[in-house]
Each structure stands twice: as structure tokens, then as C-alpha cells.
C-alpha positions in Angstrom: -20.8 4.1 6.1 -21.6 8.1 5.6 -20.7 8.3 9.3 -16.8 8.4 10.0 -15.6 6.4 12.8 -12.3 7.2 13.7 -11.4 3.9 16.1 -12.7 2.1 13.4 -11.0 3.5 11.0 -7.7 3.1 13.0 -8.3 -0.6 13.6 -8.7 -1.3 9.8 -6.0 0.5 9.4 -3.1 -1.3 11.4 -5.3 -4.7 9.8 -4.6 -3.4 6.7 -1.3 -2.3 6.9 0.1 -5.9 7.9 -0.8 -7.5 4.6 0.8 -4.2 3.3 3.9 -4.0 5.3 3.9 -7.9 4.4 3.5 -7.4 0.6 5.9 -4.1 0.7 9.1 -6.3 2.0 8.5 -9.7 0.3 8.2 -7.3 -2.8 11.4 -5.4 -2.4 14.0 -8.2 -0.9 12.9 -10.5 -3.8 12.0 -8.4 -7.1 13.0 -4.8 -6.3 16.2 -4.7 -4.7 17.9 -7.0 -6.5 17.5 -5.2 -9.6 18.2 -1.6 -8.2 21.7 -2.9 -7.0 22.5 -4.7 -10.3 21.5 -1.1 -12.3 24.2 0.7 -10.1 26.4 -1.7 -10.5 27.0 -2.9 -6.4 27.9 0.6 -5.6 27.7 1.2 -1.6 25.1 2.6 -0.2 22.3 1.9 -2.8 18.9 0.0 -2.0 20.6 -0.4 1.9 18.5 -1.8 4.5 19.1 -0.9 8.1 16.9 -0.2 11.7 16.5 3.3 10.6 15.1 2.6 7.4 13.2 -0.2 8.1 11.5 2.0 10.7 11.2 5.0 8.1 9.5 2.4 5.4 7.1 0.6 8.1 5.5 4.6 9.3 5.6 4.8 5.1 3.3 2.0 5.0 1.1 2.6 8.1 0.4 5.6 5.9 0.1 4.2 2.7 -2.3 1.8 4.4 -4.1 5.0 6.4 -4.7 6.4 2.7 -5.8 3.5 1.1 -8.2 2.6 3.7 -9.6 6.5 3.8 -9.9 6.3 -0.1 -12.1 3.3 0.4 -14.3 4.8 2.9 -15.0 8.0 0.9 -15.2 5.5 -2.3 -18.0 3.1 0.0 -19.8 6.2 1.5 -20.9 7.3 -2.5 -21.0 4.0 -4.0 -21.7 1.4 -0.9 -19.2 -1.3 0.2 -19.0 -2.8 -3.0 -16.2 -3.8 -5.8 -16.8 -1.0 -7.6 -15.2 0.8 -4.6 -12.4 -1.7 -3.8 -11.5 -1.6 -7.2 -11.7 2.3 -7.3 -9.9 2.6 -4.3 -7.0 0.3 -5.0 -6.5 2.2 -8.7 -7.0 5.5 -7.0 -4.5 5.2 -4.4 -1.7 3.0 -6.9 -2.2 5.4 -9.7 -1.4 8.4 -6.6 0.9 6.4 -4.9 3.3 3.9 -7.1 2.4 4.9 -10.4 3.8 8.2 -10.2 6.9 7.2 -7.3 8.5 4.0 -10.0 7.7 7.1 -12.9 9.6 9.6 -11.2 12.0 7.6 -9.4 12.9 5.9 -13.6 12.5 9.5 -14.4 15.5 10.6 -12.3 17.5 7.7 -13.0 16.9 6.0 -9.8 15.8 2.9 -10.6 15.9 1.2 -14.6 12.8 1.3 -16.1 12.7 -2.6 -16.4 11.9 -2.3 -12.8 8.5 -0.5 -13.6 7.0 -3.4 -15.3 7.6 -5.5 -11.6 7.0 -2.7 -9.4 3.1 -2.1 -10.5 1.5 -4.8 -11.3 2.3 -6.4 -7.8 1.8 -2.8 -6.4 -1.4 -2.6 -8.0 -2.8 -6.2 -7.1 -1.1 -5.1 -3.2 -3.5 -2.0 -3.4 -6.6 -3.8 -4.5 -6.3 -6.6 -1.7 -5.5 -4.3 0.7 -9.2 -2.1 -0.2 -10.6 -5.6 -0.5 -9.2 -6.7 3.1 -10.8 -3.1 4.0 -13.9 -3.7 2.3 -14.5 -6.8 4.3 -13.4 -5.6 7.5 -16.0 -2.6 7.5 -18.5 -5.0 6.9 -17.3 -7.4 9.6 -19.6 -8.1 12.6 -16.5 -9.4 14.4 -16.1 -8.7 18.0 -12.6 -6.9 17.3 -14.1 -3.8 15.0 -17.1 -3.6 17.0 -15.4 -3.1 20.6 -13.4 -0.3 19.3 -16.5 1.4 18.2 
């Protein structure tokens, strides 16, 4: 894996990125923004969900999942395709990723801190299955990664 190939790196990507997107919504509409609307008390506006934002949030992922998948490459390329690397490459990109967003965003007032204690464990498990989905698609033989090479 020392050699960077960019279609394959873009078709693990949008693999990765549907358990991501999957994992992203499920965990908002059911933990997240519940508890967001409750700590501003219904106010209008807050935690909305619309065709612009949805849109917004799904190129958000796409890039969260670009990141998390590049992490894991440069992770594999010094320490092989193991999970050592998956599990350095989920922390790596949670810790640069979610940790510090739910920090700041509790920080500002944005969101109660209660909501930190939901937010990153499920983030973190989302960001180690998604650098394990990665893990196993580099090493993958199937048809699908190897005609985009």
C-alpha cells in the first residue's frame, strides 16, 4: 500500500462514506437532535433539517469519510493493513474530527454537555468501522476495486 491509487482511493471512499452517511443520520434523528431541541427549549430554527442542509451534511460526510479513509492509508502504508492501523485511524480522525467539534460546539453553548457523552462514543465506534470497512476493502480482491484500478 506505499503506492497511492487515486480511483481506488475514491471508490473506498463513497463505500465508506455510506455506512458513514448511514451512521451520521440514524445518530442525529434519534440521540442528537432530540436533545439539542430540548436544551433550547423548542426555539425555531434550532437542529432544523431541510434539502439544503441535508445536502451541506452528506458533502460533510463524503469528506469526513475522504479523511478517514486517507488517515488509514498513510496509517497502513507505515504499519501494514492491520488493526493497529484501523484502530489508529478511527482515534486519529474522531479525536480531529468529533472530539474537538461536541468540545467546542458544548464550549460555545451550542449543544449541553450531556450530549458529549452520546455524541463520541457512537462517533468513535462510527470512525473505527468505517477504517475497518476501509481496511478490508484495500485488501479486497473483488472485481469492483480492481476495475477502477
Amino acid at each position: 500500500m506505499k503506492h497511492f491509487e487515486l480511483r481506488k482511493f475514491l471508490m473506498i471512499t463513497l463505500l465508506v462514506s455510506i455506512w458513514i452517511n448511514a451512521s451520521e443520520v440514524f445518530r442525529y434523528f434519534v440521540f442528537i437532535r432530540p436533545r439539542v431541541q430540548t436544551y433550547f427549549d423548542g426555539q425555531e430554527g434550532i437542529a432544523e433539517m431541510n434539502a439544503w442542509i441535508f445536502t451541506i451534511w452528506g458533502f460533510w460526510d463524503t469528506l469526513l469519510s475522504g479523511l478517514l479513509v486517507f488517515i488509514f492509508w498513510l496509517c497502513a502504508s507505515a504499519f501494514g493493513n492491520s488493526g493497529k492501523t484501523v484502530f489508529l485511524s478511527g482515534t486519529f480522525t474522531w479525536l480531529a474530527v468529533f472530539v474537538i467539534f461536541w468540545v467546542a460546539c458544548a464550549n460555545m453553548g451550542l449543544s449541553p454537555w450531556s450530549v458529549l457523552f452520546i455524541a463520541l462514543p457512537l462517533s468513535l465506534a462510527e470512525m473505527l468501522i468505517g477504517a475497518w470497512l476501509a481496511s478490508k476493502l484495500y485488501l479486497s480482491g473483488s472485481k469492483l476495486l480492481n476495475a477502477s484500478t
